[in-house]
VEXPARO-128288 format. One line per 4 residues: number of its first residue (from 0); their letters; for each residue x, y, z of N, C-alpha, C. Coordinates in steps of 0.2 Angstrom, whole numbers, padded with zeros to 4 digits, always signed. Layout:
N
NUM> a> X,Y,Z,X,Y,Z,X,Y,Z; ...
***
This chain:
218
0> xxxx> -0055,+0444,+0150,-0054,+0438,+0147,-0049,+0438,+0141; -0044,+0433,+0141,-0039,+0434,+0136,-0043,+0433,+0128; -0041,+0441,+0124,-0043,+0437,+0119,-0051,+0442,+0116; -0053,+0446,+0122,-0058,+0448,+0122,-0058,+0455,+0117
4> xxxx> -0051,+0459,+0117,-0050,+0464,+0112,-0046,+0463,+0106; -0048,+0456,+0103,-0045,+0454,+0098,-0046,+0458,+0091; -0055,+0458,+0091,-0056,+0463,+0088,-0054,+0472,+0086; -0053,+0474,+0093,-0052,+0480,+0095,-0045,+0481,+0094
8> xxxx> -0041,+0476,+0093,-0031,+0477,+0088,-0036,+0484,+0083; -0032,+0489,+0083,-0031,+0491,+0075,-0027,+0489,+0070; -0025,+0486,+0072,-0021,+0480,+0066,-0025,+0476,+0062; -0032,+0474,+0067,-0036,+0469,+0065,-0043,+0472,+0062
12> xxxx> -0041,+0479,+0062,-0048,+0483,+0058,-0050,+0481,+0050; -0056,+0479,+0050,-0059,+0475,+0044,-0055,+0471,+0043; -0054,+0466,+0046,-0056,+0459,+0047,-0063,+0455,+0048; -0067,+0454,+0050,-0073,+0455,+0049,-0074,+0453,+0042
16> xxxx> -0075,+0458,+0039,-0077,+0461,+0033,-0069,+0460,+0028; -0065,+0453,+0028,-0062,+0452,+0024,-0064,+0445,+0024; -0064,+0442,+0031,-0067,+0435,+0031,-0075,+0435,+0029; -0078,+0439,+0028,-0086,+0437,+0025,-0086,+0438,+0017
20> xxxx> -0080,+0442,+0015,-0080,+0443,+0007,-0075,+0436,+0006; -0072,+0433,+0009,-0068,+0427,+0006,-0074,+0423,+0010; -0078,+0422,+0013,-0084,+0416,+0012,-0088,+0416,+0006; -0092,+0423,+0004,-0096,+0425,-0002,-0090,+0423,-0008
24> xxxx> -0086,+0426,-0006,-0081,+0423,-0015,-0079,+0413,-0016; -0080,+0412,-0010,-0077,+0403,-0009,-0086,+0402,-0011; -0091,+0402,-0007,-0097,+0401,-0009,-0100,+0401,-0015; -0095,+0409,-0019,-0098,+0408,-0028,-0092,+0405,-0030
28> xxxx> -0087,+0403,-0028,-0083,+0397,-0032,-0084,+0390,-0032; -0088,+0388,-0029,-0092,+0382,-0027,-0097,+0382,-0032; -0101,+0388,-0032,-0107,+0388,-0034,-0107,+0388,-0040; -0101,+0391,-0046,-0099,+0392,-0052,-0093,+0385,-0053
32> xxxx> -0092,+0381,-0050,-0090,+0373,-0051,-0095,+0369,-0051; -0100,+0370,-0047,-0107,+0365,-0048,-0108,+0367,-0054; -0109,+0373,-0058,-0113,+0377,-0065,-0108,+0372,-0069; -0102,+0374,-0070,-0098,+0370,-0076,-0097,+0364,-0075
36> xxxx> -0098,+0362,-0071,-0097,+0354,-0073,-0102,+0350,-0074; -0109,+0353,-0071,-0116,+0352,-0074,-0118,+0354,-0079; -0117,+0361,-0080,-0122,+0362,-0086,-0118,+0361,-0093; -0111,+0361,-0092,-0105,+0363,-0097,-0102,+0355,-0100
40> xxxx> -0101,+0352,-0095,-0094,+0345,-0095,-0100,+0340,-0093; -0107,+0341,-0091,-0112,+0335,-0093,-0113,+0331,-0086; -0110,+0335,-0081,-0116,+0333,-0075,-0112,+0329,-0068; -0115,+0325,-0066,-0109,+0319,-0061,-0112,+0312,-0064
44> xxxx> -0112,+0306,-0062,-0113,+0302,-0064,-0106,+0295,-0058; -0110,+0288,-0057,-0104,+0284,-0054,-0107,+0279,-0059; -0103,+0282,-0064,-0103,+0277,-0072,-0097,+0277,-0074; -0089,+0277,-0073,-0086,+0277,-0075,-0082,+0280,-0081
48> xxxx> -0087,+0285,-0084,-0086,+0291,-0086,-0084,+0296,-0087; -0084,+0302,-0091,-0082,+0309,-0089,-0087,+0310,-0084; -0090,+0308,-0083,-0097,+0312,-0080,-0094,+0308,-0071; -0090,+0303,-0071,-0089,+0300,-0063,-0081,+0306,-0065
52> xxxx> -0077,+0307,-0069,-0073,+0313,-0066,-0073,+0319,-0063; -0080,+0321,-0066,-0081,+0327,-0063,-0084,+0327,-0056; -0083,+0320,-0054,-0085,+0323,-0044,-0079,+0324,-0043; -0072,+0322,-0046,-0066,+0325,-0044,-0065,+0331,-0043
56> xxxx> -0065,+0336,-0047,-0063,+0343,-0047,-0068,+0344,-0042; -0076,+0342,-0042,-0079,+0347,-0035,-0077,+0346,-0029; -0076,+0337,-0028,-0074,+0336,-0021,-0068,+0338,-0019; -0062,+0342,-0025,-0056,+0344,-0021,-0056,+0350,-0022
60> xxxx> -0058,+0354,-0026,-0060,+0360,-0023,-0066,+0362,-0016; -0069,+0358,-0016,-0072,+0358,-0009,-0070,+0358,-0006; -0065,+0351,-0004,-0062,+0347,+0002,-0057,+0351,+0003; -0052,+0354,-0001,-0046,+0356,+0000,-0044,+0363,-0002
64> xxxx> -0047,+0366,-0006,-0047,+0372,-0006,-0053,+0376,-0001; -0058,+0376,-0001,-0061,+0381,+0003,-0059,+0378,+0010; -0062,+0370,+0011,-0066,+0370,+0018,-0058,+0369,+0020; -0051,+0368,+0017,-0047,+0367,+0021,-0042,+0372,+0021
68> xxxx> -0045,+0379,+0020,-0044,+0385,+0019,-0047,+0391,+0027; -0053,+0388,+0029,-0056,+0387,+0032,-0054,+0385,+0038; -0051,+0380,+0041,-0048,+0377,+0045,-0043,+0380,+0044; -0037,+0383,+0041,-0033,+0387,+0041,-0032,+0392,+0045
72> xxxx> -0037,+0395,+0042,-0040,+0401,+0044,-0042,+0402,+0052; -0045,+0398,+0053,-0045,+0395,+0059,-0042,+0397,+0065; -0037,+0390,+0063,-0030,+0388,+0069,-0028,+0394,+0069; -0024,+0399,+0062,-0022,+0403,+0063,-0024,+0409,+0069
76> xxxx> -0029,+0410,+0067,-0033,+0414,+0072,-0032,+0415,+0080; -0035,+0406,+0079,-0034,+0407,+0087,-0028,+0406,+0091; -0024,+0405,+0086,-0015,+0404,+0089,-0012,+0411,+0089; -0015,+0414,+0085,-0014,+0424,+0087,-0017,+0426,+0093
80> xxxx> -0024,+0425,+0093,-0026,+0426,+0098,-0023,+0424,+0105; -0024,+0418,+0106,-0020,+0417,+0111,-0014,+0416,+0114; -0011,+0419,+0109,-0002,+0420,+0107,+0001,+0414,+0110; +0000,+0408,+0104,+0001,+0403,+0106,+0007,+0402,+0097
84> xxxx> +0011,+0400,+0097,+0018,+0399,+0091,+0014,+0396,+0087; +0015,+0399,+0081,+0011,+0392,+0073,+0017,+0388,+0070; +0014,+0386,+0068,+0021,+0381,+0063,+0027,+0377,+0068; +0024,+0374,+0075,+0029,+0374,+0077,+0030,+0365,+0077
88> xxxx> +0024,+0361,+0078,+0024,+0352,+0081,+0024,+0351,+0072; +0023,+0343,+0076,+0024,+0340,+0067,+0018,+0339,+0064; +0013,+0342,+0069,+0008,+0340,+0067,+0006,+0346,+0059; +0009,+0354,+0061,+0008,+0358,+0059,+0013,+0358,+0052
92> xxxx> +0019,+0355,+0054,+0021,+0356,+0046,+0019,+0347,+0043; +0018,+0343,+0045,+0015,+0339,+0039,+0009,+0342,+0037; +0003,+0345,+0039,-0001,+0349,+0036,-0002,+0355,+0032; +0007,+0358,+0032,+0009,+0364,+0027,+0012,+0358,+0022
96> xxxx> +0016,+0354,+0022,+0016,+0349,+0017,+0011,+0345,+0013; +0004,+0343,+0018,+0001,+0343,+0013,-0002,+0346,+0008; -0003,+0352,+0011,-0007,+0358,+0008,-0003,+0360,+0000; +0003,+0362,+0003,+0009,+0362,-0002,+0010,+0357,-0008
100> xxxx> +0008,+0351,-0004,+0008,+0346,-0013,+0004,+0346,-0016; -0003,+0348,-0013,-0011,+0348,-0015,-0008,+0355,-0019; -0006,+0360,-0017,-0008,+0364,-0022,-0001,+0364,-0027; +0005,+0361,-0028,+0007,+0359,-0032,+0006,+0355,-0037
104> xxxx> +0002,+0350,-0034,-0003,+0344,-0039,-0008,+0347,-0043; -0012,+0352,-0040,-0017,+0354,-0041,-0017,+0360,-0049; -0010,+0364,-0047,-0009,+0368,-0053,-0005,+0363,-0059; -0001,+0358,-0057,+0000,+0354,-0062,-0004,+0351,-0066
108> xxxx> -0009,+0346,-0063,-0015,+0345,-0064,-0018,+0349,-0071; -0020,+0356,-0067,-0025,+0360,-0072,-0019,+0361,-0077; -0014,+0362,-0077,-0009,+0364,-0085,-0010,+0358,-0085; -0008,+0352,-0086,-0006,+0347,-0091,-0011,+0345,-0092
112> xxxx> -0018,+0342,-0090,-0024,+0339,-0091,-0029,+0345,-0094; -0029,+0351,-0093,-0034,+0355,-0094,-0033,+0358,-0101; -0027,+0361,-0103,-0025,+0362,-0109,-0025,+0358,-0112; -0029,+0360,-0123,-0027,+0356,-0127,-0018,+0356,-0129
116> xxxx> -0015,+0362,-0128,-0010,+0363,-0131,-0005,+0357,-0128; -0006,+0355,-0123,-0004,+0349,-0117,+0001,+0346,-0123; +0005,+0341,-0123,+0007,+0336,-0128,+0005,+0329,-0125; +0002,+0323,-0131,+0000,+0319,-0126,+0006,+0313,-0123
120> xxxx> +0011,+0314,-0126,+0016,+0312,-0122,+0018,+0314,-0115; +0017,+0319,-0114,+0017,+0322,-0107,+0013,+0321,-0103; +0007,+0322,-0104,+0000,+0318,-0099,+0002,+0310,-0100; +0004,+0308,-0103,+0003,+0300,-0102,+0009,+0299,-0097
124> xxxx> +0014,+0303,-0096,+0020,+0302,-0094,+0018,+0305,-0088; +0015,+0311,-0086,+0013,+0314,-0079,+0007,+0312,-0076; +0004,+0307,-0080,-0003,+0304,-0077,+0000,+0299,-0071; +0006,+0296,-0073,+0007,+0288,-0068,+0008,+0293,-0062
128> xxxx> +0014,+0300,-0062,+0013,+0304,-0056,+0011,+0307,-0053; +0004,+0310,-0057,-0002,+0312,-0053,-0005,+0309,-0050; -0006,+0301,-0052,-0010,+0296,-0047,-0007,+0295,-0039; +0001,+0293,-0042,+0006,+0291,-0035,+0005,+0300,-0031
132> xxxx> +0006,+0304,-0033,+0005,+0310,-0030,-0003,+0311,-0025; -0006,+0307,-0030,-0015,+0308,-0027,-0014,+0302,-0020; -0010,+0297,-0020,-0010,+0295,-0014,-0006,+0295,-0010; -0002,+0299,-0010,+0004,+0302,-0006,-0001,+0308,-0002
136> xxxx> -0001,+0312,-0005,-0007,+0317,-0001,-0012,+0313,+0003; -0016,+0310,+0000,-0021,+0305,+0005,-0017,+0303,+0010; -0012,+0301,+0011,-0009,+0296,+0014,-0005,+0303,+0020; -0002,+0309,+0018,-0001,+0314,+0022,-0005,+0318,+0026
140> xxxx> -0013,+0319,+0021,-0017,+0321,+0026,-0019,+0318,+0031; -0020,+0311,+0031,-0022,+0307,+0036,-0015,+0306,+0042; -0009,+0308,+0040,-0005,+0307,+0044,-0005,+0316,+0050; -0009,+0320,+0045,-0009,+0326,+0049,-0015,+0325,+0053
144> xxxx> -0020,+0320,+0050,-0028,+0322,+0054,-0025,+0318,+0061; -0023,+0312,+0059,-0019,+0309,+0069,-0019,+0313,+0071; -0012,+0314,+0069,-0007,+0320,+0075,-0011,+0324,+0076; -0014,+0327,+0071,-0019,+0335,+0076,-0024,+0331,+0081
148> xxxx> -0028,+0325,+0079,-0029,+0321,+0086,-0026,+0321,+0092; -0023,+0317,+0092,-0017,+0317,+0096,-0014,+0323,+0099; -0011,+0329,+0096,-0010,+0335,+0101,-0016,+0337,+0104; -0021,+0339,+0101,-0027,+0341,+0105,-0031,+0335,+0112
152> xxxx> -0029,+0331,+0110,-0030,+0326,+0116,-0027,+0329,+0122; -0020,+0330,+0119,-0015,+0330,+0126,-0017,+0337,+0127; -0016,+0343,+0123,-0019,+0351,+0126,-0025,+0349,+0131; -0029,+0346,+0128,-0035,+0347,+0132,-0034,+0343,+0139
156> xxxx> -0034,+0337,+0137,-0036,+0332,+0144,-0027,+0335,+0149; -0023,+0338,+0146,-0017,+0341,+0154,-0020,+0346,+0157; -0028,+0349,+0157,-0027,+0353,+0162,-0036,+0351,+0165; -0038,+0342,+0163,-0043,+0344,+0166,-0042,+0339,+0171
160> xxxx> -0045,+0337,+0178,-0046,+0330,+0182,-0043,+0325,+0180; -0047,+0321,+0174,-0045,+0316,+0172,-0039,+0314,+0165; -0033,+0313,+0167,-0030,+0314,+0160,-0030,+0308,+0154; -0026,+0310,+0149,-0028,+0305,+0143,-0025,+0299,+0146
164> xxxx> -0020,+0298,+0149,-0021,+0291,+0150,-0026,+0289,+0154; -0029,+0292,+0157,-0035,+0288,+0158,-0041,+0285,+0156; -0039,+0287,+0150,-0043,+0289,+0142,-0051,+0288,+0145; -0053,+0296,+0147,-0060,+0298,+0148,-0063,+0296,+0142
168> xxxx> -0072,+0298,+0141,-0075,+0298,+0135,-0072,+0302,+0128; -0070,+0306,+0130,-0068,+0311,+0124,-0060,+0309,+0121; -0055,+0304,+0126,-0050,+0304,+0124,-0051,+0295,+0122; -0056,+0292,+0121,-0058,+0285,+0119,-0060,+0288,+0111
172> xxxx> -0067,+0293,+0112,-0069,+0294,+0105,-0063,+0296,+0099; -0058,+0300,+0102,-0053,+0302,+0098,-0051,+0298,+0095; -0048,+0295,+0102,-0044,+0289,+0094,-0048,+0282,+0092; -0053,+0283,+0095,-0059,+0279,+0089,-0058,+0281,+0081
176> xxxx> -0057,+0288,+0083,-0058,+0292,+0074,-0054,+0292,+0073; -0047,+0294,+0075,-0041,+0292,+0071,-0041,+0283,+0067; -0043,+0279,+0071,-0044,+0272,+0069,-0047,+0271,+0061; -0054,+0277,+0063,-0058,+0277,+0058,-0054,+0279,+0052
180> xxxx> -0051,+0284,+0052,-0045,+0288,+0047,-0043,+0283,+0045; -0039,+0279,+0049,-0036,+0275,+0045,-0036,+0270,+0041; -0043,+0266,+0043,-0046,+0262,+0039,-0050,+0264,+0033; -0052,+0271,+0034,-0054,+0276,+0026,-0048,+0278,+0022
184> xxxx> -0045,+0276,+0024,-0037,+0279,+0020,-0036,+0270,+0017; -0036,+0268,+0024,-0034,+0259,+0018,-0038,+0259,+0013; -0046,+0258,+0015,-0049,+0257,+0011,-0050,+0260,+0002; -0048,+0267,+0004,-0046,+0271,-0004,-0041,+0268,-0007
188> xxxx> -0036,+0268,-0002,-0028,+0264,-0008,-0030,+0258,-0009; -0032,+0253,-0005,-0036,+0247,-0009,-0038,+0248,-0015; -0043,+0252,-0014,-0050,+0253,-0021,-0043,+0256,-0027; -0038,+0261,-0026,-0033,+0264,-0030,-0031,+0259,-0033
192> xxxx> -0029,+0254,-0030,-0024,+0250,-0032,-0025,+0243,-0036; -0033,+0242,-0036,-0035,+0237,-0039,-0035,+0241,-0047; -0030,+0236,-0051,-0031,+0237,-0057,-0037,+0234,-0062; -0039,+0230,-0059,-0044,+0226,-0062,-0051,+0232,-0060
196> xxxx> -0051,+0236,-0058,-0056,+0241,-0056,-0053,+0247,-0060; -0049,+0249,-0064,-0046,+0256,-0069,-0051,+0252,-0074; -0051,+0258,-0077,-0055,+0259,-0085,-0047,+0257,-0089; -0049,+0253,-0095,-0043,+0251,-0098,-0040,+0258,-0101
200> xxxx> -0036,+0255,-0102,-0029,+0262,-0108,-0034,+0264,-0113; -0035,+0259,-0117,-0037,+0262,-0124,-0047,+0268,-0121; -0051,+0266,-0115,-0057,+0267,-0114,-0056,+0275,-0111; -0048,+0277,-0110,-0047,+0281,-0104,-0050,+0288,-0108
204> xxxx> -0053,+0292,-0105,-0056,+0296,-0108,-0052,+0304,-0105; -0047,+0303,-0100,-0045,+0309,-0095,-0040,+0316,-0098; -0038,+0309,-0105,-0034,+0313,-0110,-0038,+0321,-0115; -0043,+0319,-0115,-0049,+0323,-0119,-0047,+0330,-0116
208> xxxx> -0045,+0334,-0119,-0045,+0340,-0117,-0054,+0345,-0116; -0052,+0348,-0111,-0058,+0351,-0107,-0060,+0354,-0113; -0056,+0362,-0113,-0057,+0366,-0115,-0057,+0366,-0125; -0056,+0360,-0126,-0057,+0357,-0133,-0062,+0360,-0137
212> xxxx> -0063,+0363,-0143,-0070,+0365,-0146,-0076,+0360,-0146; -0081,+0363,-0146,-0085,+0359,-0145,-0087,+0354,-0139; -0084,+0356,-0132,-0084,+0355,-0127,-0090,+0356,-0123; -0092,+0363,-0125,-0097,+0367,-0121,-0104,+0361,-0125
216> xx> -0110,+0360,-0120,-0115,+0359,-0122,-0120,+0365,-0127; -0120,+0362,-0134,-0125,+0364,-0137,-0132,+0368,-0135
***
Protein backbone atom coordinates (compact mmCIF):
# COMPACT_ATOMS: atom_id res chain seq x y z
CA UNK A 1 0.00 0.00 0.00
CA UNK A 2 1.41 3.36 -0.90
CA UNK A 3 2.41 5.14 2.11
CA UNK A 4 2.64 2.07 4.43
CA UNK A 5 6.50 2.76 5.06
CA UNK A 6 6.10 6.21 5.79
CA UNK A 7 6.97 5.75 9.24
CA UNK A 8 9.89 3.46 8.35
CA UNK A 9 11.69 6.81 6.16
CA UNK A 10 14.77 7.28 8.46
CA UNK A 11 14.33 10.72 7.78
CA UNK A 12 10.98 10.43 9.60
CA UNK A 13 12.59 8.83 12.85
CA UNK A 14 10.83 10.61 15.93
CA UNK A 15 8.30 12.00 14.42
CA UNK A 16 5.80 10.36 16.46
CA UNK A 17 7.23 11.65 19.19
CA UNK A 18 7.60 15.35 17.89
CA UNK A 19 3.95 15.57 17.01
CA UNK A 20 2.75 14.19 20.71
CA UNK A 21 5.27 16.71 22.33
CA UNK A 22 3.68 19.74 20.08
CA UNK A 23 0.02 18.20 21.14
CA UNK A 24 1.00 18.22 25.03
CA UNK A 25 2.78 21.77 24.61
CA UNK A 26 -0.48 23.22 22.39
CA UNK A 27 -2.78 21.53 25.14
CA UNK A 28 -0.59 23.43 28.00
CA UNK A 29 -0.84 26.53 25.94
CA UNK A 30 -4.70 26.36 25.92
CA UNK A 31 -4.57 25.43 29.28
CA UNK A 32 -2.39 28.37 30.65
CA UNK A 33 -4.63 30.92 28.44
CA UNK A 34 -7.82 29.52 30.03
CA UNK A 35 -5.64 30.22 33.81
CA UNK A 36 -4.74 34.01 32.74
CA UNK A 37 -7.52 35.31 31.52
CA UNK A 38 -9.62 33.66 34.18
CA UNK A 39 -7.91 33.76 37.20
CA UNK A 40 -5.69 36.93 36.09
CA UNK A 41 -7.64 39.49 33.60
CA UNK A 42 -11.21 38.49 35.42
CA UNK A 43 -12.76 35.65 33.49
CA UNK A 44 -15.11 35.68 30.21
CA UNK A 45 -18.22 37.37 30.24
CA UNK A 46 -20.90 38.63 26.94
CA UNK A 47 -21.10 41.96 28.95
CA UNK A 48 -19.49 44.16 26.86
CA UNK A 49 -16.43 44.43 28.87
CA UNK A 50 -12.84 43.46 29.42
CA UNK A 51 -14.35 40.33 30.52
CA UNK A 52 -16.38 39.93 26.69
CA UNK A 53 -12.54 40.67 25.23
CA UNK A 54 -11.00 38.00 26.79
CA UNK A 55 -13.01 35.33 24.49
CA UNK A 56 -10.91 37.00 21.89
CA UNK A 57 -7.44 35.99 22.65
CA UNK A 58 -8.89 32.28 23.67
CA UNK A 59 -10.90 31.94 20.55
CA UNK A 60 -7.85 33.01 18.25
CA UNK A 61 -5.36 31.22 19.87
CA UNK A 62 -7.52 28.27 19.62
CA UNK A 63 -9.04 28.72 16.32
CA UNK A 64 -5.89 29.85 14.60
CA UNK A 65 -2.94 28.99 16.28
CA UNK A 66 -3.31 25.38 17.58
CA UNK A 67 -6.32 23.80 15.81
CA UNK A 68 -5.09 25.57 12.51
CA UNK A 69 -1.74 24.36 12.96
CA UNK A 70 -3.15 21.06 13.26
CA UNK A 71 -4.72 21.00 9.87
CA UNK A 72 -1.40 22.13 8.80
CA UNK A 73 0.11 19.53 9.92
CA UNK A 74 -2.05 17.50 8.50
CA UNK A 75 -2.38 18.30 4.61
CA UNK A 76 1.38 18.50 4.85
CA UNK A 77 1.67 14.94 5.81
CA UNK A 78 -0.33 13.66 3.66
CA UNK A 79 0.76 15.40 0.58
CA UNK A 80 4.38 13.96 1.55
CA UNK A 81 2.98 10.90 1.87
CA UNK A 82 1.47 10.48 -1.14
CA UNK A 83 3.86 12.48 -3.01
CA UNK A 84 1.31 14.72 -4.12
CA UNK A 85 3.06 18.90 -4.62
CA UNK A 86 2.07 21.49 -1.59
CA UNK A 87 1.63 25.02 -2.24
CA UNK A 88 0.52 24.45 -5.57
CA UNK A 89 -3.90 25.60 -6.24
CA UNK A 90 -5.22 28.73 -5.06
CA UNK A 91 -6.63 27.13 -2.62
CA UNK A 92 -3.24 26.62 -0.90
CA UNK A 93 -1.75 29.97 -1.17
CA UNK A 94 -4.92 31.87 -0.11
CA UNK A 95 -4.51 29.76 3.10
CA UNK A 96 -0.70 30.59 3.40
CA UNK A 97 -2.00 34.27 3.03
CA UNK A 98 -4.12 33.87 5.55
CA UNK A 99 -2.24 32.40 8.04
CA UNK A 100 0.50 34.82 7.23
CA UNK A 101 -1.85 38.05 8.04
CA UNK A 102 -3.15 36.16 11.10
CA UNK A 103 0.27 35.95 12.37
CA UNK A 104 1.28 39.39 11.33
CA UNK A 105 -1.96 40.73 12.93
CA UNK A 106 -1.44 38.65 15.78
CA UNK A 107 2.18 39.80 16.72
CA UNK A 108 1.16 43.44 15.90
CA UNK A 109 -1.66 43.07 18.11
CA UNK A 110 0.30 41.65 21.15
CA UNK A 111 3.17 44.73 20.88
CA UNK A 112 0.80 47.61 20.29
CA UNK A 113 -2.25 46.45 22.66
CA UNK A 114 -0.37 44.51 25.20
CA UNK A 115 2.51 46.76 26.22
CA UNK A 116 2.23 49.73 28.47
CA UNK A 117 5.14 51.33 26.82
CA UNK A 118 2.74 51.30 23.54
CA UNK A 119 1.96 55.24 22.91
CA UNK A 120 -1.61 55.90 22.83
CA UNK A 121 -1.39 57.57 19.72
CA UNK A 122 -0.36 54.59 18.14
CA UNK A 123 -3.05 52.15 19.20
CA UNK A 124 -5.60 54.71 18.54
CA UNK A 125 -4.12 54.98 15.00
CA UNK A 126 -3.43 50.98 14.68
CA UNK A 127 -6.90 50.09 16.15
CA UNK A 128 -9.04 51.39 12.84
CA UNK A 129 -6.24 48.72 11.09
CA UNK A 130 -6.51 45.92 13.22
CA UNK A 131 -10.32 45.85 13.02
CA UNK A 132 -10.26 46.23 8.91
CA UNK A 133 -7.31 43.61 9.07
CA UNK A 134 -9.70 41.42 11.56
CA UNK A 135 -11.95 41.36 8.59
CA UNK A 136 -9.95 40.94 5.79
CA UNK A 137 -8.71 37.53 7.33
CA UNK A 138 -12.46 36.43 8.13
CA UNK A 139 -13.21 37.29 4.70
CA UNK A 140 -9.77 35.34 3.35
CA UNK A 141 -10.33 32.34 5.46
CA UNK A 142 -13.65 31.84 4.30
CA UNK A 143 -12.37 32.23 0.79
CA UNK A 144 -9.88 29.34 1.57
CA UNK A 145 -12.51 27.17 3.39
CA UNK A 146 -14.60 27.08 -0.35
CA UNK A 147 -11.87 26.57 -2.46
CA UNK A 148 -10.55 23.72 -0.17
CA UNK A 149 -14.28 22.61 -0.60
CA UNK A 150 -14.38 22.67 -3.89
CA UNK A 151 -10.99 21.01 -4.71
CA UNK A 152 -11.70 18.12 -2.54
CA UNK A 153 -15.13 17.64 -4.20
CA UNK A 154 -13.51 17.41 -7.54
CA UNK A 155 -10.19 14.96 -6.07
CA UNK A 156 -12.76 12.91 -4.69
CA UNK A 157 -16.03 12.63 -6.80
CA UNK A 158 -13.18 12.21 -10.45
CA UNK A 159 -12.42 8.78 -9.44
CA UNK A 160 -15.78 7.55 -8.11
CA UNK A 161 -19.04 6.26 -10.45
CA UNK A 162 -21.01 9.18 -9.90
CA UNK A 163 -19.29 12.50 -10.53
CA UNK A 164 -19.76 16.07 -9.07
CA UNK A 165 -21.68 17.24 -11.51
CA UNK A 166 -24.06 14.88 -10.70
CA UNK A 167 -23.90 16.21 -7.37
CA UNK A 168 -24.11 12.87 -5.31
CA UNK A 169 -25.03 13.21 -1.59
CA UNK A 170 -21.66 14.22 -0.53
CA UNK A 171 -21.09 16.60 -3.32
CA UNK A 172 -24.77 18.56 -2.40
CA UNK A 173 -23.73 18.39 1.43
CA UNK A 174 -20.37 20.25 0.34
CA UNK A 175 -21.61 22.94 -0.94
CA UNK A 176 -24.48 23.21 1.54
CA UNK A 177 -21.49 24.18 3.86
CA UNK A 178 -19.63 26.27 1.88
CA UNK A 179 -23.24 28.21 1.59
CA UNK A 180 -23.27 27.96 5.29
CA UNK A 181 -19.63 29.71 5.38
CA UNK A 182 -20.74 32.17 3.75
CA UNK A 183 -23.75 33.34 5.27
CA UNK A 184 -21.48 32.98 8.85
CA UNK A 185 -19.11 35.30 7.32
CA UNK A 186 -21.96 37.75 6.36
CA UNK A 187 -23.40 37.62 9.26
CA UNK A 188 -20.03 38.51 11.48
CA UNK A 189 -19.37 41.71 8.95
CA UNK A 190 -22.86 42.61 9.50
CA UNK A 191 -22.56 42.33 13.45
CA UNK A 192 -18.78 44.26 12.69
CA UNK A 193 -20.11 46.91 11.05
CA UNK A 194 -22.93 47.96 12.84
CA UNK A 195 -21.83 51.05 14.76
CA UNK A 196 -24.58 51.49 16.79
CA UNK A 197 -23.43 48.04 18.38
CA UNK A 198 -19.48 49.34 19.36
CA UNK A 199 -19.00 50.47 22.94
CA UNK A 200 -18.64 54.27 22.47
CA UNK A 201 -14.90 56.02 22.32
CA UNK A 202 -14.90 57.56 25.51
CA UNK A 203 -16.40 53.68 27.30
CA UNK A 204 -13.57 51.86 25.14
CA UNK A 205 -11.66 50.05 27.65
CA UNK A 206 -9.09 48.06 24.82
CA UNK A 207 -6.60 50.79 25.43
CA UNK A 208 -6.01 49.59 29.18
CA UNK A 209 -2.83 48.07 29.21
CA UNK A 210 -2.72 44.31 30.13
CA UNK A 211 0.31 44.06 31.67
CA UNK A 212 -0.27 47.49 33.66
CA UNK A 213 0.60 47.35 37.63
CA UNK A 214 -2.11 46.18 39.42
CA UNK A 215 -3.54 44.15 36.62
CA UNK A 216 -2.96 40.84 38.28
CA UNK A 217 -5.98 39.98 40.73
CA UNK A 218 -5.44 40.67 44.40
Amino acid sequence: MPGSNFLEDSDLRGFPWIVAISQVIGIVMLAMVIVWLKAYLGGFAWNGGLQEFNVHPLCMILGMIFLYAEGLVAVFTFHNDSHISNLYSLHSWCGIATISMFCAQFVLGFLIFLFPEANSDIKSTYLSLHQFFGGAILVLAAISTISGINEKLFFVYAKKPKSYSQLPGGAVFGNVLGIVVVIFVCFILFILQKTEWKRPKEEDLFFEPILSEGSDNE
